[in-house]
N, C-alpha and C positions, 0 to 999 in steps of 0.2 A: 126621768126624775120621779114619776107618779109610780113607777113600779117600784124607785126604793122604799116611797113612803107605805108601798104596802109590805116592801119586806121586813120592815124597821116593825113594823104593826102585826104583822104576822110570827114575825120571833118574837118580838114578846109577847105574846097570847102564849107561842110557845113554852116559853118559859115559866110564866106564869101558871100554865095547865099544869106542869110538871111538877112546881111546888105544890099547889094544891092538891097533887094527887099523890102526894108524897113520896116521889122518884126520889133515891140517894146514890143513885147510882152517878158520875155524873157521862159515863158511856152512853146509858139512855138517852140523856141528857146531848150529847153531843149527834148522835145517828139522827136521832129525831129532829133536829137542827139540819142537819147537812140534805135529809129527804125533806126538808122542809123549804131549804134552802132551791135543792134541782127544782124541785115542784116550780115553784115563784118562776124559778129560772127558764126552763121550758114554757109555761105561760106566757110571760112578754115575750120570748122569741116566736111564739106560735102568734098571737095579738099583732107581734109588729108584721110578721108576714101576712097575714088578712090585711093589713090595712095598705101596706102597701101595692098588693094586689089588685085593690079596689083601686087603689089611685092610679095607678095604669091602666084598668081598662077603661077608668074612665076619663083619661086621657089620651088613650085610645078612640073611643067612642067620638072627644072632642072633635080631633084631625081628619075623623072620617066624617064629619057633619058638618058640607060647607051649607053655611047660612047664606 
């Protein structure tokens, strides 16, 4: 859920960079969108693999530490 509200916030930066810089293309408009879009996309998949990672070894770590 936290990743859409960055992508929700991230496209519209997007879009709004684009107005203000006076893009009329709306091709521009769509590429830069869509590499905007993977980017987001590859980040939470890269985010949830670290964390899940962490949570196994350190459930790992658990199993192997009889108290």
């Amino acid at each position: 859920m936290n990743n859409s509200f960055d992508g929700v916030l991230t496209m519209v930066g997007m879009v709004m960079g684009n107005l203000v810089a006076g893009t009329r293309d709306p091709t521009t408009v769509f590429i830069t969108g869509l590499s905007t879009a993977f980017a987001i996309g590859v980040s939470g998949v890269w985010g949830s693999y670290l964390i899940e990672a962490a949570e196994q070894r350190h459930a790992i770590v658990d199993l192997s530490d009889p108290l």
